[in-house]
C-alpha positions in Angstrom: 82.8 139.1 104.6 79.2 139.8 106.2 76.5 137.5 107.1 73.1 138.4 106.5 72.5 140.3 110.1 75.9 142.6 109.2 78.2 140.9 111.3 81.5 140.2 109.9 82.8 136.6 109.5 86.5 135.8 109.2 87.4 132.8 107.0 89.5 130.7 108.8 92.2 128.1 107.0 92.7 125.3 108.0 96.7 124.5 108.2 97.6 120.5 108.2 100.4 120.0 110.8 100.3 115.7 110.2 102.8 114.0 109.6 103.4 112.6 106.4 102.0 109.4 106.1 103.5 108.0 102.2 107.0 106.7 103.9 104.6 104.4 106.3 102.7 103.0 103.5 105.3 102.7 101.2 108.0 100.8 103.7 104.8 98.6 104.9 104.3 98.0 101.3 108.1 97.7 99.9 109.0 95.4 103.3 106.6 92.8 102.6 106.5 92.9 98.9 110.6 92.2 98.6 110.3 89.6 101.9 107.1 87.8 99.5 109.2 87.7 96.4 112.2 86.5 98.1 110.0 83.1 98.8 108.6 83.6 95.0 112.5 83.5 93.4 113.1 80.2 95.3 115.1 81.5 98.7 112.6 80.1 101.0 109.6 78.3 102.0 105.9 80.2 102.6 105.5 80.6 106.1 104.2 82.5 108.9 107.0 85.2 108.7 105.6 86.5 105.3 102.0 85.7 106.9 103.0 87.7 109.5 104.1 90.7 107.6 101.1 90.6 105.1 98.8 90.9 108.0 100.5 93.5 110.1 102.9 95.8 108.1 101.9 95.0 104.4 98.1 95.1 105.3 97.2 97.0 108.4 100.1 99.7 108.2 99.2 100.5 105.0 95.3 100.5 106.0 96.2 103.1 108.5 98.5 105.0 106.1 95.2 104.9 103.8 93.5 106.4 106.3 95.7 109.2 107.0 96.4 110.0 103.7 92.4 110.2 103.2 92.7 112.9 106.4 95.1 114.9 104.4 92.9 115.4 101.1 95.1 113.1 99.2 92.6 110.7 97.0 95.2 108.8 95.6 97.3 108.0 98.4 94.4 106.8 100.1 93.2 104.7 97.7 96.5 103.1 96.8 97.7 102.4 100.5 94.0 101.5 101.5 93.7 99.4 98.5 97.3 97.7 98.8 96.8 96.9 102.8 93.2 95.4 101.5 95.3 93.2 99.4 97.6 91.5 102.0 95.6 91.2 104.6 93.1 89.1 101.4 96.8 87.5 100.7 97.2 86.4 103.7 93.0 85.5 104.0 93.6 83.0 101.0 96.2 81.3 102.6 94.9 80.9 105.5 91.1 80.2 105.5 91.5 77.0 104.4 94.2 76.1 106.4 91.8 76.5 108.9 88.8 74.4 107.4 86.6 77.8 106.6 87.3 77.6 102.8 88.0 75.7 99.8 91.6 76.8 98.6 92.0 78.6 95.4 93.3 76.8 92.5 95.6 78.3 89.9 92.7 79.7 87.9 91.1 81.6 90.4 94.7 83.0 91.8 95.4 84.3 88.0 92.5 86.1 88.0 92.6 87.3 91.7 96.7 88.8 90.7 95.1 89.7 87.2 92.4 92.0 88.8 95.5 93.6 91.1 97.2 94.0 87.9 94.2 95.8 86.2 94.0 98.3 89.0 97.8 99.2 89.5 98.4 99.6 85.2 95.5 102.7 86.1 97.5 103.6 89.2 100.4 103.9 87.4 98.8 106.5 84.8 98.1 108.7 88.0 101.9 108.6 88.9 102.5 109.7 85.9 101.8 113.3 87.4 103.9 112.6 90.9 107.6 111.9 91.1 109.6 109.1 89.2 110.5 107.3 92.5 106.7 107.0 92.7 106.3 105.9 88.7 108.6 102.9 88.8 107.3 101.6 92.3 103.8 101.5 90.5 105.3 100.3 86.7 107.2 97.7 88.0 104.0 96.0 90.3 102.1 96.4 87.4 104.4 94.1 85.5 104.8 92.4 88.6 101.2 91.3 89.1 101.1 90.4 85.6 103.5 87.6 85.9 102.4 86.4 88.9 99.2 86.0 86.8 100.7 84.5 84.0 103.0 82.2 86.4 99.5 80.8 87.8 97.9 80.4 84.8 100.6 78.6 82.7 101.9 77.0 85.6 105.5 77.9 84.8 107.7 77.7 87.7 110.2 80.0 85.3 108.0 83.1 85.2 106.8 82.8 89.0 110.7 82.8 89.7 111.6 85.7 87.8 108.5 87.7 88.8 110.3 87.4 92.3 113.5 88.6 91.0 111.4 91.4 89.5 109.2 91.5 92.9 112.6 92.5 94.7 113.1 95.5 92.7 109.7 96.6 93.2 109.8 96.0 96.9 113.0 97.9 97.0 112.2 101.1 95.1 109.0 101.6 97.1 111.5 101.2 100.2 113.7 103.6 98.8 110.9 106.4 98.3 109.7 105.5 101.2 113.2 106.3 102.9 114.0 109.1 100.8 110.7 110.9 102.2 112.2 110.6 105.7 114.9 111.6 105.3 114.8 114.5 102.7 111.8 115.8 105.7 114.5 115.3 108.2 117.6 117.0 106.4 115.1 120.0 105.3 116.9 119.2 101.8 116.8 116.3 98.9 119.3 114.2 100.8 117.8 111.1 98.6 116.3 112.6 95.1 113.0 111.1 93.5 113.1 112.5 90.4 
């Protein structure tokens, strides 16, 4: 190809040696969703350990995931682990702002619709899975049911559907572990060492 004064111009391509930045996101997500739930289906007490996580691997791990993943052309990784990272680290804000005398705490209204709006975004999520791997469909499908009775736990104020939303929580947790997981390791092997469908 020529530019206008006859000299000739080479395209060059640009080749993406990064690191994969999915497993990342989806263990910082996974981790602190299935440590979250744990507390939710009655194990224990909501402390500074889950705090801890939301802030650091569920929130800013993801964040920087997000990032990368944004870096690498990939519009819906960056928007989910952005997104989901946005979401702890606001988890762990409404927990803690009025602990510390900056806010009003959020009743069981106002949760519902905070987990509701979640729920909203991940059921569209979800349809985009539906052209990626099956690992990646039930990680999405099952925090779409997920967030939906959390939702429905606040709003009724059943202690019954908040505990088996943990139970369900778990699972989620653990199959965004498990892609997460099967990505490093399948990378590592140079094979499918961990299939995800």
């Amino acid at each position: 190809m020529a530019n206008e004064s006859g000299t000739t111009i080479t395209p060059v391509k640009n080749l993406d040696v990064t690191a994969n930045p999915a497993p990342l996101g989806l263990l910082g997500f996974g981790m602190t969703t299935v440590l979250l739930n744990l507390h939710n289906a009655g194990f224990f007490a909501l402390g500074s350990m889950i705090l801890a996580m939301g802030i650091f691997y569920g929130g800013l791990a993801q964040v920087i995931a997000g990032i990368e993943e944004w870096k690498k052309n990939n519009t819906f990784g960056a928007t989910a682990f952005t997104s989901y990272g946005l979401f702890w680290l606001s988890f762990a804000g409404l927990l803690v702002l009025p602990k510390m005398g900056l806010a009003e705490a959020s009743d069981k209204t106002a949760m519902a619709a905070y987990l509701a709006m979640w729920g909203l975004f991940t059921g569209v999520m979800f349809i985009g899975t539906l052209k990626a791997n099956r690992a990646l469909q039930l990680v999405f499908g099952s925090l779409t049911i997920l967030f939906i009775l959390l939702a429905l736990g606040d709003l009724t104020g059943n202690a019954t559907i908040t505990m088996v939303a943990g139970y369900e929580g778990i699972i989620c947790g653990f199959s965004a572990i498990y892609a997460g997981l099967a990505q490093v390791l399948n990378e590592m092997y140079g094979r499918t060492v961990a299939p995800l469908g």
